[in-house]
C-alpha positions as CSV (number, residue, x, y, z in Angstrom):
1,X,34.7,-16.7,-25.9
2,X,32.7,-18.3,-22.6
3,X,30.3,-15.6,-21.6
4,X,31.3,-13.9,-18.2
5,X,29.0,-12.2,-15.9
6,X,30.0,-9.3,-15.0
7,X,28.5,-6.2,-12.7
8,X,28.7,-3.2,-14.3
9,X,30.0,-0.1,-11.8
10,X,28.4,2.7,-11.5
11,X,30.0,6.0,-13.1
12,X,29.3,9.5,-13.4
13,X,28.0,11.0,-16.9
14,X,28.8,14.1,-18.3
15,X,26.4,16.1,-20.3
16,X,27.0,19.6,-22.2
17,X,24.5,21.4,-21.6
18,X,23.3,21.7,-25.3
19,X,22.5,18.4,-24.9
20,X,20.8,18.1,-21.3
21,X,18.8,21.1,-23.0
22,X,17.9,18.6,-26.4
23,X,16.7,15.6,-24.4
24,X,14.6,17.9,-21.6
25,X,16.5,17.0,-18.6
26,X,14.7,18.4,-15.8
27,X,15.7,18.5,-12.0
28,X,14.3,18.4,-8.3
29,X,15.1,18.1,-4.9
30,X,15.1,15.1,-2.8
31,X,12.7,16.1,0.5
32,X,10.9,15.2,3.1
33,X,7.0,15.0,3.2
34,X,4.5,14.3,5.7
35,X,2.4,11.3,3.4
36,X,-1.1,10.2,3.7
37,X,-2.8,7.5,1.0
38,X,-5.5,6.6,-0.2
39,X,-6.2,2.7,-1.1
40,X,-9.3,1.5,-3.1
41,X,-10.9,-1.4,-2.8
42,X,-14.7,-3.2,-3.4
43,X,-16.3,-4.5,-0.4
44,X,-19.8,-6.0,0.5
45,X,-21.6,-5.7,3.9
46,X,-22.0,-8.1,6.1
47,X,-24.4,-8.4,9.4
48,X,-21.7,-7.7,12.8
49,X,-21.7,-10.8,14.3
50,X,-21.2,-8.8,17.6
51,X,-24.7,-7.8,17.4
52,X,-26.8,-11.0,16.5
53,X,-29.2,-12.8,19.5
54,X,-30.8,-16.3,19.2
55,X,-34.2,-16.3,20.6
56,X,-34.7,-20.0,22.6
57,X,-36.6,-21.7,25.1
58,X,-35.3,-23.3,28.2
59,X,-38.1,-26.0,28.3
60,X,-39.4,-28.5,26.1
61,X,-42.6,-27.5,24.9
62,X,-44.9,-26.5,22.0
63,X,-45.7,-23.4,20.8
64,X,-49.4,-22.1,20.2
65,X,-48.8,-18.4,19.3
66,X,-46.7,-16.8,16.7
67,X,-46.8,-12.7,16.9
68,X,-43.7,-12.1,14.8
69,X,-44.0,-14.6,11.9
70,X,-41.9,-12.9,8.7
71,X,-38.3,-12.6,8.3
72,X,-36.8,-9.7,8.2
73,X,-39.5,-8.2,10.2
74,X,-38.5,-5.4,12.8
75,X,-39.0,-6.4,16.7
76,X,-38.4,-4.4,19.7
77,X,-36.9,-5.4,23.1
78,X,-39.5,-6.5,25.0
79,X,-42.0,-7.1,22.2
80,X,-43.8,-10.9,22.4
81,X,-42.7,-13.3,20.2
82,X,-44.8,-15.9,20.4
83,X,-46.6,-18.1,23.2
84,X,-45.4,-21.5,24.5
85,X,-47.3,-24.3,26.3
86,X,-44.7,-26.8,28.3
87,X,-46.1,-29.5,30.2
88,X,-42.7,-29.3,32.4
89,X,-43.2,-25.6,32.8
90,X,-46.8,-26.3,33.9
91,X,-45.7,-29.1,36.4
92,X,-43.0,-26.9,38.0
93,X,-45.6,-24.1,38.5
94,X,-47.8,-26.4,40.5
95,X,-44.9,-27.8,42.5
96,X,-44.4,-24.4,43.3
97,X,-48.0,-23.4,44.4
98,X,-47.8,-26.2,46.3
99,X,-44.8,-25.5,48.1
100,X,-45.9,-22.2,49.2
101,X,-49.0,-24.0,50.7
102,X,-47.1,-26.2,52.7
103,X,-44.7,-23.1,53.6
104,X,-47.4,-21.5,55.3
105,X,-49.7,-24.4,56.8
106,X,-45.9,-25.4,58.6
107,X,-44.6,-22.0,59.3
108,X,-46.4,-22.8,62.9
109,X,-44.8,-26.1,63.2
110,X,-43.0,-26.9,66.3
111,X,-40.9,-30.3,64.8
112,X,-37.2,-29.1,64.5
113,X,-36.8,-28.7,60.7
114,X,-40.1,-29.0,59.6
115,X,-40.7,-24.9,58.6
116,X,-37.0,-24.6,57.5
117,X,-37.8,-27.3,55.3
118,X,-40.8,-26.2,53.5
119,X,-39.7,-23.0,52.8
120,X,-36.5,-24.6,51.4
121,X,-38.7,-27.0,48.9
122,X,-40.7,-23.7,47.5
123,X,-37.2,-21.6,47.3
124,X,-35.8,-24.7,45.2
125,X,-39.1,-24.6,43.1
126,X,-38.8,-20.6,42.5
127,X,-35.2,-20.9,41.3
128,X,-36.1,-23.6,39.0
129,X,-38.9,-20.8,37.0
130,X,-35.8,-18.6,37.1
131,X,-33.6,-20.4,35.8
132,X,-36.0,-21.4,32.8
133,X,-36.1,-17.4,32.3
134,X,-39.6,-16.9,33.3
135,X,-40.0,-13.1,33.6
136,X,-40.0,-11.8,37.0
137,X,-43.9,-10.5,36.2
138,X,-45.1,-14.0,35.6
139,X,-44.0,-15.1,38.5
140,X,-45.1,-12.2,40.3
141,X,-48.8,-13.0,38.6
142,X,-48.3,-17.1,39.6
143,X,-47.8,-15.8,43.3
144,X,-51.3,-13.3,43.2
145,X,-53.5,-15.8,41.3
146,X,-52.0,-19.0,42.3
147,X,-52.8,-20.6,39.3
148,X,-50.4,-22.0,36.5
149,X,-49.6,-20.2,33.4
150,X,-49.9,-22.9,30.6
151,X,-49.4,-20.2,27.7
152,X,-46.2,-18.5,28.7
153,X,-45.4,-15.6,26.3
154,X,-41.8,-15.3,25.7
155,X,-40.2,-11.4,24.5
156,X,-37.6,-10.3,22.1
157,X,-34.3,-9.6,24.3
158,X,-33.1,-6.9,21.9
159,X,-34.3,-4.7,19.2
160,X,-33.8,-5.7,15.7
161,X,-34.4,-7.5,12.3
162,X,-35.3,-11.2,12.3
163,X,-33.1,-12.5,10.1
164,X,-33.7,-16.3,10.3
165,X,-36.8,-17.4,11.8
166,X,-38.3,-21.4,12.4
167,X,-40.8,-20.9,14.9
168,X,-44.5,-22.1,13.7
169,X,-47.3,-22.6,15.5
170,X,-48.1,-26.3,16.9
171,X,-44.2,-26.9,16.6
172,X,-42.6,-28.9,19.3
173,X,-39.6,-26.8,20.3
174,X,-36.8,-28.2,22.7
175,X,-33.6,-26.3,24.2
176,X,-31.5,-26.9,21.3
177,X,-34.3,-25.5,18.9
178,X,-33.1,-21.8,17.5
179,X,-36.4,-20.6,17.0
180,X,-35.2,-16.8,16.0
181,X,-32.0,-14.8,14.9
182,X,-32.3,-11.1,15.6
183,X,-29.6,-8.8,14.2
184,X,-29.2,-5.2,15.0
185,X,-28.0,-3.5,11.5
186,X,-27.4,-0.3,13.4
187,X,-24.0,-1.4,12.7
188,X,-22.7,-3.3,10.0
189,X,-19.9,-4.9,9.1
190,X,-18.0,-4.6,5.8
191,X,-15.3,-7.0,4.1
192,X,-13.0,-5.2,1.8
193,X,-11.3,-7.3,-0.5
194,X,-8.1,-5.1,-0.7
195,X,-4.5,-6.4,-2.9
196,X,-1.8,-8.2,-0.9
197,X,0.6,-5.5,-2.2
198,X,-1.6,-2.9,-0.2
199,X,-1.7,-4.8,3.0
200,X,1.3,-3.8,4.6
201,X,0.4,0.2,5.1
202,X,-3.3,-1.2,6.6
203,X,-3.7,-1.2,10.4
204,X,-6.4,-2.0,12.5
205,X,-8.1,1.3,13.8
206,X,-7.5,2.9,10.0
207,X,-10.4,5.4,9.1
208,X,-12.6,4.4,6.1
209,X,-14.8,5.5,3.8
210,X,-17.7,3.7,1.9
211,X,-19.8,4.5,-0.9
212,X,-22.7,3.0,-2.4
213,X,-24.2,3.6,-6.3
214,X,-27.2,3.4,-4.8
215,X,-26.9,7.2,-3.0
216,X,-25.0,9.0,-5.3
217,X,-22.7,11.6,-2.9
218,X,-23.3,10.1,0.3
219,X,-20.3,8.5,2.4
220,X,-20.4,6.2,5.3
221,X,-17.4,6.7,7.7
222,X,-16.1,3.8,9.3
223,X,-12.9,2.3,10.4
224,X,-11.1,-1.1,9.9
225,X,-11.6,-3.5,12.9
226,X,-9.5,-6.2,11.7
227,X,-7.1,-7.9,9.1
228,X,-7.8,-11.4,8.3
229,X,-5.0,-14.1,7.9
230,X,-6.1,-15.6,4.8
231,X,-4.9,-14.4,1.3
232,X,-7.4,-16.0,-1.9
233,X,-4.9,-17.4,-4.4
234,X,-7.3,-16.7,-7.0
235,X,-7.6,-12.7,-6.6
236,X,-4.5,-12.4,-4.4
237,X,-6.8,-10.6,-2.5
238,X,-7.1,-9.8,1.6
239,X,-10.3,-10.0,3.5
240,X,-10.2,-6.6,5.7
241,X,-13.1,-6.3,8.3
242,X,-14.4,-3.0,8.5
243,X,-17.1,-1.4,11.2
244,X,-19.5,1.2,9.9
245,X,-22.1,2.8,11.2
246,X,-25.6,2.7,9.4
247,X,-27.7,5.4,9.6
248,X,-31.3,5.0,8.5
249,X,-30.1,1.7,7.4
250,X,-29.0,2.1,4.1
251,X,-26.7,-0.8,4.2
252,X,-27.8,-3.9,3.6
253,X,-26.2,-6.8,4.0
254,X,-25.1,-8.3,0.9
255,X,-24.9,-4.7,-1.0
256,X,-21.8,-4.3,-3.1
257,X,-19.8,-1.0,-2.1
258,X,-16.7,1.2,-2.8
259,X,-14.2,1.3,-0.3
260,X,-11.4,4.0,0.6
261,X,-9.1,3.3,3.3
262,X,-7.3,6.5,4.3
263,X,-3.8,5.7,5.8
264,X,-1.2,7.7,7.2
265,X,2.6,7.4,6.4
266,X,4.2,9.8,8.5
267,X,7.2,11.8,7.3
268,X,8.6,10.2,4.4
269,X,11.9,10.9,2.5
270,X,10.3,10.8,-0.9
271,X,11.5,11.6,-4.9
272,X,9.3,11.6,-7.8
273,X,8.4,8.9,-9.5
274,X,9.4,9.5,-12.6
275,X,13.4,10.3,-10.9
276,X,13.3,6.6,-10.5
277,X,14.8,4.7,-12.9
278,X,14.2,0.2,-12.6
279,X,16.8,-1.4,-14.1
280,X,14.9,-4.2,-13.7
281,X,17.5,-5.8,-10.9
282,X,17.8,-2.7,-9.0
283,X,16.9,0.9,-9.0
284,X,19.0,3.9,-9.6
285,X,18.4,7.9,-9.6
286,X,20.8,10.8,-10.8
287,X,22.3,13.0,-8.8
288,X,22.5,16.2,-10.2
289,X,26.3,18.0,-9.1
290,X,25.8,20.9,-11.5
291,X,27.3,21.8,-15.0
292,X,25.8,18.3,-16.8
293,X,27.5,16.6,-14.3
294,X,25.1,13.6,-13.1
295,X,25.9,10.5,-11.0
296,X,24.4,7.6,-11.1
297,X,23.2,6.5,-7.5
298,X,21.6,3.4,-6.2
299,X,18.9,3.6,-3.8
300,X,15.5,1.5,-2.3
301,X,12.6,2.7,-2.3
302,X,9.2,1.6,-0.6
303,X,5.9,2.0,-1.5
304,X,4.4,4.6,-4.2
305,X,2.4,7.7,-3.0
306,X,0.5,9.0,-5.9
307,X,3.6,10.5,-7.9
308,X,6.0,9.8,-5.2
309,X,8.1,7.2,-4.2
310,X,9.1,7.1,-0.3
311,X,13.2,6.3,-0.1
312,X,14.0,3.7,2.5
313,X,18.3,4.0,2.1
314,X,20.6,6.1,-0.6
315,X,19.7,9.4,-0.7
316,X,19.4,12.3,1.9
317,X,17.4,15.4,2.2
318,X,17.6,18.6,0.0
319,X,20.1,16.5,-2.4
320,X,19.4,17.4,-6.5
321,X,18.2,14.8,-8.7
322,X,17.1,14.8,-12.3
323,X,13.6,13.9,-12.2
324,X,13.6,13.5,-16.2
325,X,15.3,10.2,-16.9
326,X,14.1,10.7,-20.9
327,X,17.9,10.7,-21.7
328,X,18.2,7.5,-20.8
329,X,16.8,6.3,-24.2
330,X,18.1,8.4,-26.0
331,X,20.5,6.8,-27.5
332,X,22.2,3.5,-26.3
333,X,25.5,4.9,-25.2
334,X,22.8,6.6,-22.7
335,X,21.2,3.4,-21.7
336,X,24.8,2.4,-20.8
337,X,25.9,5.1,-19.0
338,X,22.7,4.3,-17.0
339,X,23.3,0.5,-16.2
340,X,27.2,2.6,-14.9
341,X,29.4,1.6,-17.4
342,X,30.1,5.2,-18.8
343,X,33.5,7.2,-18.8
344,X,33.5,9.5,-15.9
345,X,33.4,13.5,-16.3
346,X,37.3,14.5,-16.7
347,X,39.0,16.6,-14.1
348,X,37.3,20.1,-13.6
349,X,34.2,19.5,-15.8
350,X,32.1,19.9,-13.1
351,X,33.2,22.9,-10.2
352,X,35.2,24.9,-12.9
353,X,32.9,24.0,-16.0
354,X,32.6,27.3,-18.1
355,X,30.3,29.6,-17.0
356,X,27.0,30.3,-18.5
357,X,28.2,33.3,-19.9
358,X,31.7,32.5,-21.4
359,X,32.7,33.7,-24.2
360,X,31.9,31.2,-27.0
361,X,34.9,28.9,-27.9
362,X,34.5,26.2,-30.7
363,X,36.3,23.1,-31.0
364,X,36.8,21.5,-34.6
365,X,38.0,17.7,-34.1
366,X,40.4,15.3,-36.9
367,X,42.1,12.1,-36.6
368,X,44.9,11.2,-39.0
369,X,44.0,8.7,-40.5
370,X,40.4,10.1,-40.8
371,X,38.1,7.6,-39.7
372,X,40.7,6.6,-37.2
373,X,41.4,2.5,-36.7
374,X,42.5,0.5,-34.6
375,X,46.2,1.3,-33.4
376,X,48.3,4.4,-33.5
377,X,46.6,7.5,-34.3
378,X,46.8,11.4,-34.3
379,X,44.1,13.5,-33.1
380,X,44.0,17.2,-33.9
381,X,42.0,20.1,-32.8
382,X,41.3,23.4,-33.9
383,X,40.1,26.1,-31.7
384,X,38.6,29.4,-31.8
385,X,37.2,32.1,-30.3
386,X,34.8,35.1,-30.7
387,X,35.2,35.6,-34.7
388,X,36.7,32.9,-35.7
389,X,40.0,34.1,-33.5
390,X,42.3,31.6,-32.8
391,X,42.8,30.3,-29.4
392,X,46.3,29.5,-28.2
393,X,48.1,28.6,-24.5
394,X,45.4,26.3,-24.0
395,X,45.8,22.6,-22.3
396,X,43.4,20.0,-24.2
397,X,42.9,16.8,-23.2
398,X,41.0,14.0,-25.9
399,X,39.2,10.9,-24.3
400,X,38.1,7.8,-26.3
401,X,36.1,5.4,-23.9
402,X,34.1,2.5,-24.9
403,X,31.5,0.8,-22.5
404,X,32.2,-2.7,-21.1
405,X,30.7,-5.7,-23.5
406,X,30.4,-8.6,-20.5
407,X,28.7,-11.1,-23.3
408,X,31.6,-10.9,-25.5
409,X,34.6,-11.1,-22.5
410,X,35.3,-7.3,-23.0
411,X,35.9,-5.0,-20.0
412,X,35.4,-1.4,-20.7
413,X,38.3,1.1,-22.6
414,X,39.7,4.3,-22.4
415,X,42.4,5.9,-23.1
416,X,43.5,10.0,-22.7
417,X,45.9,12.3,-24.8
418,X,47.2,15.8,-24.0
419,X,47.4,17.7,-27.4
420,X,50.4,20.1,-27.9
421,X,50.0,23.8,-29.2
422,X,51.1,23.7,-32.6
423,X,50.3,27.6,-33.2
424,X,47.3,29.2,-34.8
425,X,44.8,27.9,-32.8
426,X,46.1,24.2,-33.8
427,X,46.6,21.7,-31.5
428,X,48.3,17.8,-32.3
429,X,49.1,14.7,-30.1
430,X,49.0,10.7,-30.5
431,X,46.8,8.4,-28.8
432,X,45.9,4.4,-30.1
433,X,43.3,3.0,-29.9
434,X,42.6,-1.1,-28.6
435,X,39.5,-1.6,-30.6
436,X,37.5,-0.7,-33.5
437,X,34.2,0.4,-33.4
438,X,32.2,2.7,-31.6
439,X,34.3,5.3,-29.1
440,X,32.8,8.2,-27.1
441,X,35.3,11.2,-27.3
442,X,35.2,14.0,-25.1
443,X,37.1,17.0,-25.6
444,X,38.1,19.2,-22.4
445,X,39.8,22.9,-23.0
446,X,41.4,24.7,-20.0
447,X,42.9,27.8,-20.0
448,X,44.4,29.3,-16.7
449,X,43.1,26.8,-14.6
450,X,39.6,27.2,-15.7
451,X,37.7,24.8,-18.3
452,X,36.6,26.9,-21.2
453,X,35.0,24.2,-23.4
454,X,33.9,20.8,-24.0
455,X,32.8,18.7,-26.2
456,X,31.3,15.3,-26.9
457,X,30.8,13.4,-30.2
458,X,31.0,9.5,-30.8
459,X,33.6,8.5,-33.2
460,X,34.0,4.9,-35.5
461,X,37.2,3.5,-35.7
462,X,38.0,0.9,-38.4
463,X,40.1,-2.2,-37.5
464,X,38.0,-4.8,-36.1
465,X,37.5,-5.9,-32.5
């Protein structure tokens, strides 16, 4: 036969509760919950770019002095550097003495435009030594000595670490020369290498947490700044750019940490994990309407939260579910009554199933001819009471069903047959049967309305396909 693919439906399953009791079917309640998570990663620090400085000179020039002359070496704001000579610096100073000689020896002049424009030339001159970033007090000093500074010592702008330096005594240095990085670590990035699965709960603004081998019990608190848009196709990993503060400077850049992201979910509609069953193509829980009556439901689900999954579409609030799939491998009749291709409960089994504490009624099954084959068959049944009465007036229905078979062209069977009272506690009818092999029989007993018993037991037929 030419294979035919074929979707299963999904169908309820009836279990007795002797049975729900043998395989440990246990059940919960589908609610809501107000989720936070917690995702892991490894990180390593990193200096913030934000707070790095370049130390350079304005000026060609070479420089004579070096105060700070290690990397890594701590420097204050305001703390000298080192000292340049600049024949250009030099030259401008003298222009500007100059300028202020003239000023004064014209101030008196009576030719139109002659004091305007000496005090023009020694402005120009002035702004040029600002502009170089000479420091207000050399200038101030140039003015009250009115002599040129040839050494001009040039300050740290911020406090911090040198983390690159290239300035050396007797070295020619020009504008484009970065003679010193300074980094303040007060504050130190961190980049998180966190799994693409993970990326979608991150945001920027999240609250972290890092810890270090190196101070066993101590956590630095941070928070992610940003998300970068690359993924490594090797790791299948995320960059994630966190900001943390570092107190007493424990961090250091390059030091390999542990990284917890704490994220918040909001108010979820979430199941247990273990109520969800993959099928593999989708993903399917039982709903749970009492009396072994259990439904097979298809629902998505989003990310998993510890032992919970959050439900994005198929279930509601404060519905039952068994959160014990076990069953499901119990037995392969099971496995297809999970995939939905099960016979459903018949009429009643569920609402007016017996009651816990009914009197016990047992059901002895036969087929004539015993095993019965495939074709016309007669199907008896046996029933008593508390001991060993016979039950009579009761209505009993027998149902063979035998799951669908897509690879072999076969859609699923089932057939019912309503036994007549024979007396005694005996009850006969005839039923045939399309197929050998395997059926599933249940057995339903009512008696004024109200199911009394039931029973399920698979039964081989002999006959072929």
């Amino acid at each position: 036969m030419s294979e035919q693919k074929m979707e299963t439906p999904l169908v309820p399953v009836q279990l007795t509760p002797e049975r729900m009791q043998s395989i440990g079917v246990q059940t919960g309640t589908v609610e809501y919950k107000q989720l936070s998570d917690d995702i892991r990663a490894t990180g390593t620090v990193d200096i913030n770019e934000r707070l790095l400085s370049y130390v350079q000179v304005r000026f060609p020039g070479y420089i004579r002095k070096v105060f700070a002359n290690a990397t890594y070496q701590y420097v204050r704001k305001g703390e000298p550097l080192f000292t340049v000579y600049s024949p250009d610096l030099v030259a401008t100073q003298q222009e500007f003495l100059l300028a202020r000689q003239n000023r004064k020896a014209l101030s008196t002049s009576t030719v139109d435009g002659v004091a305007s424009g000496a005090e023009s030339l020694s402005a120009a001159a002035e702004q040029r030594l600002e502009q170089w970033e000479v420091p207000q007090s050399e200038i101030a000093k140039l003015k009250q000595t009115g002599k040129p500074i040839t050494d001009l010592t040039i300050n740290s702008p911020v406090s911090g670490y040198i983390t690159e330096r290239n300035a050396l005594p007797n070295m020619y240095a020009e504008p484009s020369t970065k003679l010193y990085t300074v980094a303040d670590l007060s504050r130190v990035w961190v980049y998180a290498q966190v799994f693409q699965n993970d990326i979608g709960r991150l945001k920027p603004g999240d609250r972290t947490e890092i810890t270090v081998d190196s101070y066993p019990g101590r956590t630095f608190s941070g928070q992610i700044e940003e998300i970068l848009p690359q993924v490594d196709m090797a790791t299948r990993t995320v960059r994630v750019r966190l900001s943390i503060a570092n107190p007493g400077l424990k961090l250091k850049p390059g030091m390999f940490v542990n990284v917890d992201v704490k994220t918040s979910l909001g108010r979820q509609l979430i199941v247990p994990a273990s109520a969800v069953f993959q099928s593999g193509t989708r993903q399917l829980v039982f709903l749970n309407h009492g009396n072994g009556s259990l439904e097979p439901k298809e629902i998505t689900v989003g990310p998993r939260v510890g032992d919970d999954f959050v439900v994005l579409k198929g279930l509601e609030a404060h519905q039952s579910i068994v959160t014990s799939a076990s069953f499901l491998i119990d037995s392969e009749s099971q496995l297809q009554a999970a995939a939905g291709s099960f016979v459903p409960p018949p009429p009643g089994a569920g609402s007016n199933a017996p009651p816990a504490n009914a009197p016990q009624t047992n059901i002895d099954f036969t087929t004539d001819p015993n095993p019965p084959n495939k074709g016309a068959n007669t199907f008896r049944v046996h029933l008593t009471g508390a001991g060993n009465a016979p039950v009579t007036g009761a209505e009993i229905t027998v149902t063979f069903y035998m799951a669908a078979m897509p690879a072999m062209g076969m859609a699923a069977m089932n057939t019912t047959t309503k036994l007549s009272d024979k007396g005694n506690g005996l009850y006969e009818g005839s039923g045939s049967l399309g197929s050998g092999g395997t059926w599933q029989v249940t057995i339903t007993v009512q008696k004024n309305g109200q199911v009394i018993a039931t029973k399920q037991l698979h039964v081989n037929a002999t006959g072929g396909m």
